[in-house]
N, C-alpha and C positions, 0 to 999 in steps of 0.2 A: 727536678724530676716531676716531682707532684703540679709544679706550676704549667709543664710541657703538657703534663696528662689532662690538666683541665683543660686546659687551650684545645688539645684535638680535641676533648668532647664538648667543648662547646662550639669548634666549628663544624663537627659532622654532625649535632644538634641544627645548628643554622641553615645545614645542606639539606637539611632530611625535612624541616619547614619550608626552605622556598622550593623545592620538589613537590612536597603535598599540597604547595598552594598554584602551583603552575597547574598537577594537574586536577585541579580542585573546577568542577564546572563553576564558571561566574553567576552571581545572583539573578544577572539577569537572563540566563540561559536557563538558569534553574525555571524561574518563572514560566518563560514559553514552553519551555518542557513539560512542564503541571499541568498549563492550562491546554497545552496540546491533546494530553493523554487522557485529560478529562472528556474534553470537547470529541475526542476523538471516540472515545467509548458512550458518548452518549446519542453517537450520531450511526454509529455501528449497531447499537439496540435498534436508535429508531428505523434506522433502512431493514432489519432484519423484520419487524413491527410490518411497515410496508410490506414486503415480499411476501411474509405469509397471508396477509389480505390480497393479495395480487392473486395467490395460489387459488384461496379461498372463493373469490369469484370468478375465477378462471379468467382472467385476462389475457389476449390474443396475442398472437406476433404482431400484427399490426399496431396495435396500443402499445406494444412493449417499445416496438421502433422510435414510436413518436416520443415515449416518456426518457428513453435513451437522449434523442436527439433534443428534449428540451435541456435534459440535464448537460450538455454538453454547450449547450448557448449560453445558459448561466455562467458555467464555469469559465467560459471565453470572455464572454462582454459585458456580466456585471459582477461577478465577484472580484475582478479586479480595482472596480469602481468604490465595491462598498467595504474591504478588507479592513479599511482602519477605523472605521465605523462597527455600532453596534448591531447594523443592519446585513452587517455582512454574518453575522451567525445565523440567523433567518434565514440569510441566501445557502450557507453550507447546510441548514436542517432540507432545505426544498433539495435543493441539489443531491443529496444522499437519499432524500424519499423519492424522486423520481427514478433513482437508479435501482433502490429496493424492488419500486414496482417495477421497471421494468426486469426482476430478476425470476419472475414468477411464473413464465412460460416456459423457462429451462429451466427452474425447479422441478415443476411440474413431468418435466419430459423426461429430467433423468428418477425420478421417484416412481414411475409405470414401470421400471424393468424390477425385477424380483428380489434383485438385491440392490437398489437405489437408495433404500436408507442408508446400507451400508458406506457405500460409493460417496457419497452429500457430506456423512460426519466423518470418512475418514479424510476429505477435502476439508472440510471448518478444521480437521486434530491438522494436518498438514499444513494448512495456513498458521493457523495458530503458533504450532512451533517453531516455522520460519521463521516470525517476526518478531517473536521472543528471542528466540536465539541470536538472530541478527542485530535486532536491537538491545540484547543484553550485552551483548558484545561491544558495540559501540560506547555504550553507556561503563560498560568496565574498562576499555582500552583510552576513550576519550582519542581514535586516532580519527585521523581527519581522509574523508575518500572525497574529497572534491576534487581528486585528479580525474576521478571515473568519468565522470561529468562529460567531458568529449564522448567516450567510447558509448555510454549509455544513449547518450542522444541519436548517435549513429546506427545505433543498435534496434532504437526506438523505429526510426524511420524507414530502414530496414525491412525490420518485422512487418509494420503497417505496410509499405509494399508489397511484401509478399502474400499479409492476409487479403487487400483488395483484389491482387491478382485471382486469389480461393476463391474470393466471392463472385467474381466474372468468370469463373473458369464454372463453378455450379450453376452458374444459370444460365449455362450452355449445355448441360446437364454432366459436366465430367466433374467425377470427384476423386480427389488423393488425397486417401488417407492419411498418408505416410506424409506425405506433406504437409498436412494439417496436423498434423503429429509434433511435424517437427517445430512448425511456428510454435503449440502449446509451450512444448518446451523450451524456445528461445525466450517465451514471456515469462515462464517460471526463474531462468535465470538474472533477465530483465529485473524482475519486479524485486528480488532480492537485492541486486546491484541498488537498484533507487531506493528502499530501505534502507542499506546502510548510506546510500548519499545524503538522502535528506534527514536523519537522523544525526548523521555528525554534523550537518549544517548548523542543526537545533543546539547539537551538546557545544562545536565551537562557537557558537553566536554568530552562525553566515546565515538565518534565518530568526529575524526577527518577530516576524506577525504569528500569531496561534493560531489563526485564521485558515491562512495560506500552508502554513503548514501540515493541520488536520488532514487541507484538500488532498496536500499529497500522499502522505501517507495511507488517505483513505482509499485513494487511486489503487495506489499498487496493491492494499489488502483486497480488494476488489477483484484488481485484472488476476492475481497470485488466487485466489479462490476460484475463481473461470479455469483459466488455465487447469490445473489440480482437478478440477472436476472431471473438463477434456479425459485428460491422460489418465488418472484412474477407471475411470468409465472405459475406455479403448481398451485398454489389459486386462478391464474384467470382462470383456469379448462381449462389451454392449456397443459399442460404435464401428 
């Protein structure tokens, strides 16, 4: 009897270690993880750094356009280039600072209405939580959404149809609200979904670079702040 009882507790000992260690994040995921969240927070200061200098000297639509569309040249044709190199943090600090400034003429726009401070930090608490939440989640479940992957992508191009159509449809001078509305909100569920994708990428090791991965996650903290902005600013009957 005593000999039976060790034996089960030595093999539900055994089972309870290869469990912890299956789902134990790997050393090397730990790693990109660290150096994500680092990279990721110091890039999220500096664009925030940018923006209010951007506010500060009142920076144009026009300048915001151009600083938009440098940051998205980088991100296309040379951060792919320099990602395994140390020159590619360089590229993600410019990358982020051009997106700061250009984030300065819709700060500024929504901060004129009476309650825009409120509107601004209850978008930063609303972001914020999201991507806590989302990624605390991932990081406690360790499940894997790289099924999303299709749907998201569809989802992506989608959306961007529909917002080019917004934007040829105003400068025709017709505007829908309600449709603009609704695209905010399909990016707010968007950018969640890619949260939790590229996040379990990280935790199961289908994202190796820190680099590449800061970029995305910065993305969606990014479009997920815009969005939020949209939509609470429209409920609080400013848009």
């Amino acid at each position: 009897m005593e000999n039976r009882q060790y034996s089960y507790q030595q093999n539900r000992g055994n089972t309870i270690a290869r469990g912890s260690a299956t789902d134990a994040i790997s050393p090397e995921a730990s790693k990109v993880l660290k150096n994500t969240y680092t990279l990721l927070a110091m890039t999220l200061l500096f664009s925030t750094v940018m923006a209010a200098a951007s506010m500060y000297v009142g920076l144009g639509r026009g300048a915001s356009l151009i600083c938009s569309l440098g940051a998205l040249a980088l991100v296309w044709f040379v951060l792919p280039r320099t990602a395994n190199s140390s020159a590619g943090i360089g590229v993600v600090f410019a990358f982020t600072g051009l997106l700061g400034l250009s984030l300065g003429p819709t700060m500024n726009y929504y901060l004129q209405f009476s309650n825009g401070s409120q509107i601004v930090m209850q978008a930063l608490g609303g972001t914020a939580l999201v991507f806590f939440a989302l990624s605390g989640y991932v990081l406690t479940t360790k499940k894997d959404f790289s099924f999303m992957r299709g749907m998201l992508v569809a989802g992506l191009v989608v959306v961007l149809v529909a917002a080019v159509g917004a934007m040829v449809a105003s400068l025709f001078g017709v505007e829908i609200t309600a449709f603009s509305l609704a695209i905010s909100a399909a990016i707010v569920f968007l950018m969640s979904g890619f949260i939790l994708y590229d996040t379990s990428r990280i935790v199961n090791g289908g994202e190796q670079n820190y680099i590449m991965a800061t970029t995305g996650l910065y993305l969606n903290i990014y479009n997920l702040f815009l969005a939020l902005l949209h939509l609470i600013s429209a409920f609080s009957g400013n848009d």
